[in-house]
C-alpha positions, 0 to 999 in steps of 0.5 A: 475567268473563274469556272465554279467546281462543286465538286472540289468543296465537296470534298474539303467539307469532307476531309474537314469533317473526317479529320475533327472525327478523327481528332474528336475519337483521338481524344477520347481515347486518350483521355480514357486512357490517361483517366485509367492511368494509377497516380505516380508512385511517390518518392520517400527519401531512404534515410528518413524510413526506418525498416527491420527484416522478418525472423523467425525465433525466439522472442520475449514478451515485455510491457514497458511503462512510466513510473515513480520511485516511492517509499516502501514504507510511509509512517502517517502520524495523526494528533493523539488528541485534539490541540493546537500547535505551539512550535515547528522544529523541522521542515520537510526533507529533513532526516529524522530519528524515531525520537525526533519531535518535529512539533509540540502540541499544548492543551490545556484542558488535558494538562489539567485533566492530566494532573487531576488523574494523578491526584485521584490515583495518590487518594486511591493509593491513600485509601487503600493504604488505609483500609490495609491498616484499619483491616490489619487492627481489626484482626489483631483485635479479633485474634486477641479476643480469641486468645483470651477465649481460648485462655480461659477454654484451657483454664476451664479444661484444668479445673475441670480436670482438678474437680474430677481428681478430688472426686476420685479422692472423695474431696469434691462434690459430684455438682462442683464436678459437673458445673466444670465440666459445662463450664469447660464445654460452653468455653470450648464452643465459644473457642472454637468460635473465636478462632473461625471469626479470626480465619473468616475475617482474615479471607476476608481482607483480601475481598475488601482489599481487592475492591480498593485495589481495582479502583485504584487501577482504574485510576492508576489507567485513567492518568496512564492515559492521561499521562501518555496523551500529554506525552504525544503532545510532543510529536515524534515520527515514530520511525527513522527516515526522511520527512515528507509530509509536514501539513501543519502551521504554527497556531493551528488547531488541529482535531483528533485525528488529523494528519500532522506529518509523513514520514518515509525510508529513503532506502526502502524504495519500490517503483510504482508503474504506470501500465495501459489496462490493454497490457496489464492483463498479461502482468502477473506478481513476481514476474521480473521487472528491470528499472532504468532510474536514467542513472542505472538499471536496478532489476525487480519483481512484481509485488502488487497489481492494483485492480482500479483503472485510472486514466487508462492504466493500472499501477504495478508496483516492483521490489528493487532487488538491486541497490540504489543508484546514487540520486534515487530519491521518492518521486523521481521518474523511472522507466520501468520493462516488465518480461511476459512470457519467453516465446520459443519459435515465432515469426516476429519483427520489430513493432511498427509505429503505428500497430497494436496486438492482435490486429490487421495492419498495412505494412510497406514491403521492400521489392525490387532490391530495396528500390520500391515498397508496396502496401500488403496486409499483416495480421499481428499477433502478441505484441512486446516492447520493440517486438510483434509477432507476425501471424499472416502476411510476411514471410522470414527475410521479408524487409519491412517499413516500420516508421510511420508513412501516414503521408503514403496512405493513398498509395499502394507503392512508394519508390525509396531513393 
């Protein structure tokens, strides 16, 4: 027979509700505990980051950009005048002589306003060769005259002289006498007369030949111009070089001043390079330059510094002081390190992927002999090529991470294996 004992469940309902307490306030601690646990440091393979070690030195500011080799030196020739085009003797990429005609032009209009010039200036020439002779005739007529004029002044002057010695002798009368006397002074008056219309006209024969001649000037310019003009109907480049530009087909009318063709000198070549505005605020002319053409590096200065932005950078254009290297060619690819500023005595390291001039980044530090890294704030100063200047954040013999460990944002600590 079973005796009831109260007292027994009593105290199971008590230990049951004291352990699911204890095993409720046994889970809440842990679970408080496991939610203030940080995350795993994750692991990043040792040989896949690139790292660099802080220094303190010297240090040289340079700027790099992408580029082209262009011509020094390019000769644009525009039509002279409007025609159309006859004949193509060459393509582009051909050598040319200043000499060479790359294209014959014809006009038709001009060939015939060229041949009426030339007939125009031979009936100036003629003209004037005519008022010569005819002005030459008209003096000669005139000095004659005024030969005779004087022939009888010197025949009136010696009767004159006879009468007044037969005076003197008694045997001429004192009017005969007199009537010389006027006559010889009215042949004298008429004498000197005579000789100044010969001086007068022959000044005047330059006057009038001068008037012919300017017209014939203006006609000898006028088929000058004409004559030229026809010539540059037969295009020549003008310089010795390579053509470049030939934009032209045959048939073509092309109008006064339209672009027919380019010309450069291969050997006169500059690079042209492309750098971020950000950068080239540093760049000044004459600054040194070295150009890798990927066959050679030809050393340079800054010659010009194109003021326009465009798509985020400006042009720099760099004398090549070296000589080319085989291959170097307008409008191959270069690569182009323009040097700065030489710095004495800062704290630098090598620049980190992800990590602009002046400006405050999170950099992986190696601790623990190069077992873990953690995340510390940097401050960057002036930035080069391969280099930046450290301001705050790392001190000299410090090892850095530098590749990129965007993967790692989240985390304050990485392990290296």
């Amino acid at each position: 027979m079973d005796i009831a004992r109260p007292e027994e469940k009593r105290r199971k309902r008590t230990r049951r509700l004291i352990y699911a307490g204890v095993g409720l306030l046994l889970a809440a601690v842990i679970t408080t505990a496991l939610a203030r646990l940080k995350p795993a440091a994750p692991s990043v393979d040792r040989t896949t980051v690139w790292t660099d070690t802080v220094k303190r030195g010297p240090m040289l500011l340079q700027v790099r950009g992408l580029g082209t080799l262009v011509p020094e030196t390019t000769w644009t020739v525009p039509a002279a005048t409007e025609g159309r085009v006859a004949k193509r003797y060459l393509l582009p990429g051909t050598p040319v002589k200043a000499g060479t005609v790359i294209l014959d032009l014809t006009n038709p209009q001009l060939e015939q306003e060229t041949l009426d010039a030339e007939y125009q200036l031979k009936g100036a020439e003629a003209s004037l060769e005519q008022t010569k002779a005819q002005l030459q005739n008209q003096l000669m007529d005139k000095r004659t005259q005024a030969a005779s004029v004087s022939s009888q002044y010197r025949t009136a002057e010696m009767q004159k002289d006879a009468k007044e010695q037969l005076l003197k002798n008694g045997l001429a009368a004192m009017l005969d006498v007199k009537t010389a006397e006027v006559q010889a002074e009215e042949l004298e008056k008429q004498n000197d007369l005579a000789q100044k219309e010969v001086e007068t006209f022959a000044n005047s024969i330059n006057a009038q030949l001068a008037v012919q001649q300017a017209t014939v000037d203006q006609k000898r310019a006028l088929f000058g111009l004409k004559k030229s003009q026809l010539g540059e109907l037969h295009v020549k480049p003008g310089i010795d070089g390579v053509l470049q530009e030939l934009d032209v087909d045959v048939g073509q009318q092309v109008a006064q001043g339209t672009v027919l063709l380019k010309v450069a000198q291969p050997s006169q070549l500059k690079a042209a390079l492309q750098i971020a505005e950000t950068q080239a605020k540093d760049v000044q002319v004459g600054q040194a330059a070295s150009i890798d053409t990927h066959n050679g590096v030809i050393q340079g200065h800054v010659i010009r510094i194109d003021p326009a932005v465009l798509n985020g950078t400006r042009t720099v254009d760099v004398k090549l002081d070296g000589a080319l290297p085989p291959g170097a060619v307008p409008q191959l690819s270069v690569e182009g390190t323009i040097e700065i500023e030489h710095l004495t005595d800062v704290l630098y390291v090598g620049r980190p992927v992800h990590g602009d001039a002046e400006s405050t980044i999170g950099l992986f530090k190696l601790v623990d002999g190069g077992k873990e890294a953690v995340r510390v704030s940097v401050v960057l100063g002036r930035a080069s090529v391969n280099t930046v200047e450290i301001r705050k954040g790392l001190e000299i013999g410090d090892e850095v991470i530098l590749s990129d460990m965007s993967a790692s944002d989240n985390y304050d600590r990485v392990r290296l294996q």
